[in-house]
C-alpha positions as CSV (number, residue, x, y, z in Angstrom):
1,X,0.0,0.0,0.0
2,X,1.0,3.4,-0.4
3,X,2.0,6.1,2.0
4,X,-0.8,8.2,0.8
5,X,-3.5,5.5,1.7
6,X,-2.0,5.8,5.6
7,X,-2.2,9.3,5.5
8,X,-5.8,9.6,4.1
9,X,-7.1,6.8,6.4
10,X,-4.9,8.1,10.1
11,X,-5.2,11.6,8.7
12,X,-7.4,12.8,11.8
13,X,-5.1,11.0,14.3
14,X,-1.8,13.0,12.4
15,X,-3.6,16.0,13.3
16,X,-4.7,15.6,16.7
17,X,-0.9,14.4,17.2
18,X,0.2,17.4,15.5
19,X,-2.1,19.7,17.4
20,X,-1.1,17.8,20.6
21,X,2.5,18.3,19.8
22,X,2.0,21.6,19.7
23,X,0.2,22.4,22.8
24,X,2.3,19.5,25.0
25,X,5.7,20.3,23.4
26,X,6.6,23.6,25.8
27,X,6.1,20.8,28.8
28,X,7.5,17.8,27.9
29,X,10.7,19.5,26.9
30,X,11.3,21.3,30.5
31,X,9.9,18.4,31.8
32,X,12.7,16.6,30.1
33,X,15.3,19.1,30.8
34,X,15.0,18.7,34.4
35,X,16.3,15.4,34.3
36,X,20.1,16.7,34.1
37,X,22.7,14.9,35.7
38,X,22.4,16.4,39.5
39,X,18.8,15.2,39.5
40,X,20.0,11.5,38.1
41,X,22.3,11.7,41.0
42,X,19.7,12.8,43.3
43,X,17.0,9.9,41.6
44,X,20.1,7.3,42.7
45,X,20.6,8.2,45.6
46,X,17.2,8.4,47.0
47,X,16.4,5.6,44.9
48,X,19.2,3.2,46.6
49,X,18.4,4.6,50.5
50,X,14.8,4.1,50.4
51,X,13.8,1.9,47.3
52,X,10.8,1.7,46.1
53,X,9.0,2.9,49.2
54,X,8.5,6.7,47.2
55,X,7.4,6.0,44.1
56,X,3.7,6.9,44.8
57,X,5.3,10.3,45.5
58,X,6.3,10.2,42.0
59,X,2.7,9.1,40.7
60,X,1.2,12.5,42.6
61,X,3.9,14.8,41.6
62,X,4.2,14.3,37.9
63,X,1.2,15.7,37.0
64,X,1.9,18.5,39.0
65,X,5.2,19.4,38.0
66,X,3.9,19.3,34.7
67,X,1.4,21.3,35.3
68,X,3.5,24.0,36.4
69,X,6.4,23.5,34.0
70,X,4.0,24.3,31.2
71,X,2.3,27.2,33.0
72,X,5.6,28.8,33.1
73,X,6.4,28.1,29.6
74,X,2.9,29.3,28.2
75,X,3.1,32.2,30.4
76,X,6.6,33.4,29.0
77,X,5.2,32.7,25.5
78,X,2.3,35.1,25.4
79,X,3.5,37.7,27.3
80,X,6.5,37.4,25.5
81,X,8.2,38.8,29.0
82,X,10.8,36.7,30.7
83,X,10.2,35.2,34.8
84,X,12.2,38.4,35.9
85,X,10.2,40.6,34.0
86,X,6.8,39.9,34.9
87,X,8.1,39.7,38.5
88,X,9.4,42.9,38.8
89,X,6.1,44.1,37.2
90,X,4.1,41.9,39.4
91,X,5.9,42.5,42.9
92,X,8.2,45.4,42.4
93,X,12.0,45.4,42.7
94,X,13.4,44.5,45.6
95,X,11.5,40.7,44.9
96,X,12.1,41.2,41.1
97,X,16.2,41.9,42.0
98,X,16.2,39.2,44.6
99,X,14.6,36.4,42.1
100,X,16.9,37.4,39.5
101,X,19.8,37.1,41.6
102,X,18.4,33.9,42.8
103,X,17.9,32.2,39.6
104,X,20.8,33.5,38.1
105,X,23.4,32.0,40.9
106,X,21.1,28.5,40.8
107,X,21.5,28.6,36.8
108,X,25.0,28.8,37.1
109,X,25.2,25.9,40.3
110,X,22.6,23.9,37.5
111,X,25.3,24.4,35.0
112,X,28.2,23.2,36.5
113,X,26.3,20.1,38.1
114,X,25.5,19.5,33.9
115,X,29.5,19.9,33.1
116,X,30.5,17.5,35.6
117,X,27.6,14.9,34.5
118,X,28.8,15.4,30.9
119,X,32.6,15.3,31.9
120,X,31.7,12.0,33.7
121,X,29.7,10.3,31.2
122,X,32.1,10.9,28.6
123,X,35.0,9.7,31.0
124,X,33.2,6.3,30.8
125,X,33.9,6.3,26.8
126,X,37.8,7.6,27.4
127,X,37.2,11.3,26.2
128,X,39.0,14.0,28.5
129,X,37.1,16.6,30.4
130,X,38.5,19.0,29.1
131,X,37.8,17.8,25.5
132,X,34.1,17.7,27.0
133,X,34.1,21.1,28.1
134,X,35.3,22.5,25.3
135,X,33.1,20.5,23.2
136,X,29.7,20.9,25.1
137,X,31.1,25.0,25.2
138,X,31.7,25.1,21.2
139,X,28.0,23.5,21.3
140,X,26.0,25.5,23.5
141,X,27.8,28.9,22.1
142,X,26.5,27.9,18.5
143,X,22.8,26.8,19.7
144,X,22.8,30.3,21.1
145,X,24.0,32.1,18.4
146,X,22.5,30.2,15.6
147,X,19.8,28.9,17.0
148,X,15.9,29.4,16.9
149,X,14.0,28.4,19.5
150,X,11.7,26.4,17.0
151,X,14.6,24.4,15.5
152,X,15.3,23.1,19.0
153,X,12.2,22.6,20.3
154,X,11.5,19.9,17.5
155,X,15.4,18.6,18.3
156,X,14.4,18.0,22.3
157,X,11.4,16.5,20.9
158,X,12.4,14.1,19.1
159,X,15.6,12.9,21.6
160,X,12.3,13.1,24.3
161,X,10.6,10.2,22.1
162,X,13.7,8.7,21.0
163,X,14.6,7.8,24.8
């Protein structure tokens, strides 16, 4: 049969995936990027001291952190303002300056916890950190200068469904 005969007949179910794509995609990728490697290391951890005793825990707060996650995304994306932005609008600046601060030294903490997973999964395959780091730099440098947001969002997609 041909391609076209699939598309015709699952035509209403490539749309609704498409449409559903569209609306979960903000989600599912920050969903997806908070698995770095300090929360891997945390999942261990907590995994190997208390089991499985917590996984209900993880059964409630999925949805939820979904829930969120995607709030925050949609938010930024129709106001087109940033988290700091619409704070300092919302509650002035002393809580707009102290967020930013905040979130800009636990960015930086978040990024160095992501260098030394990468450094260490690489180790595993005999490439030096500093190859990594100059490698994973070179990287994010060029996906910040070249980059639309678009582009990538269909990239963390597809390594979301690919895992």
């Amino acid at each position: 049969m041909e391609g076209s005969w699939y598309y015709y007949k699952y035509r209403r179910f490539i749309k609704w995936l498409g449409l559903y794509l569209a609306l979960a995609g903000p989600g599912i990728i920050m969903m997806a990027a908070d698995n770095d490697a300090g929360g891997i290391t945390t999942y261990a951890a907590t995994g190997a001291k208390f089991g499985f005793n917590l996984i209900w825990l993880l059964v409630l707060l999925g949805p939820v952190a979904y829930v969120v996650q995607e709030m925050t995304v949609r938010l930024g994306a129709v106001t087109k303002r940033g988290h700091a932005e619409a704070i300092f609008d919302a509650f002035g600046s002393f809580w707009g300056w102290f967020s930013l601060i905040d979130l800009g030294i636990l960015d930086f903490l978040t990024m160095v916890t992501e260098f030394i997973g990468m450094t260490a999964a690489l180790q595993i395959f005999g490439v030096p950190p500093i190859l990594t780091i100059i490698g994973v730099s070179i990287l994010m440098i060029s996906i910040f200068v070249h980059g639309r947001y678009w582009t990538w969002e269909k990239i963390v997609l597809l390594f979301c469904v690919s895992t």
